[in-house]
N, C-alpha and C positions, 0 to 999 in steps of 0.2 A: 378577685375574680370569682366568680360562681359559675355552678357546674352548668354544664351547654344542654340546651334540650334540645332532643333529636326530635323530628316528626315521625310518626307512627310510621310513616311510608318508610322513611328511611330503617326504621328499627326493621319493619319485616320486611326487606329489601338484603339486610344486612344478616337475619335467619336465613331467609332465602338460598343464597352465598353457601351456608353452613349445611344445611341439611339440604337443600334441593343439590346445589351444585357439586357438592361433597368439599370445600377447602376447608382449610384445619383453621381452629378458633384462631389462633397464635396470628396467620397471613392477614384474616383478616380484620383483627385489633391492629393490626400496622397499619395495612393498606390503607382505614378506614379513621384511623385513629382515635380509637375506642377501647376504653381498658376491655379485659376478656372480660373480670368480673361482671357488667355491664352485657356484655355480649351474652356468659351464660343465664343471668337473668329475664332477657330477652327471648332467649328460647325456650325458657317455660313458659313466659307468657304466649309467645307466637308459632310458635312450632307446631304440625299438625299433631294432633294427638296419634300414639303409639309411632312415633317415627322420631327418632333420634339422633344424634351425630355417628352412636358405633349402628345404629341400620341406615347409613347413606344410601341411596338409589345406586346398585350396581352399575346402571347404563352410565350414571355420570363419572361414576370413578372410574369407568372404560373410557368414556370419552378422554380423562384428565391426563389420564396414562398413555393412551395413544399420543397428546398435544405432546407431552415433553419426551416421548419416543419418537418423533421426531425431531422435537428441536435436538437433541443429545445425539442423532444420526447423523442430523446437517452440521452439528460442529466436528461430530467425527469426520467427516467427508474433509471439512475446511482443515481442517489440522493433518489429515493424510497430504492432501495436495500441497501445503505450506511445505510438510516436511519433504516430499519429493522436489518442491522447488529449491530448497536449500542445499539441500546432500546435492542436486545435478549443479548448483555453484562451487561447493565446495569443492570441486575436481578439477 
């Protein structure tokens, strides 16, 4: 087997993710399944110049933090209500 080539699109699609969006290399060498090596290579060539993964766009590390402060609210919620369901059985 030989190694896969990516289309340009996909590679700066896959920067994109990294430095516009702010996700950590690691998510999305899974998600994408792309060694990081590959990935950090990628963002020297594509990356805008002076913007890098430690200077991420604040707004989007806001936005990313807001998404799973909610999700971790809503399972909190789900797991209060379970637990009220159970304790009012168990009497």
């Amino acid at each position: 087997m030989g190694k896969p080539n990516f289309s340009e699109e996909f590679k700066r699609d896959a920067v994109e993710q990294i430095v516009v969006r702010g996700y950590a290399v690691r998510e999305v060498s899974e998600r994408l399944g792309v060694s990081t090596h590959s990935l950090y290579k990628w963002m020297k060539q594509y990356a805008p110049t002076g913007k890098t993964p430690s200077a991420v766009d604040h707004e989007a590390e806001n936005r990313r933090l807001k998404r799973e402060l909610a999700r971790v609210t809503e399972e909190r919620d789900i797991l209060k209500k379970a637990t009220a369901y159970f304790a009012k059985d168990a009497k």
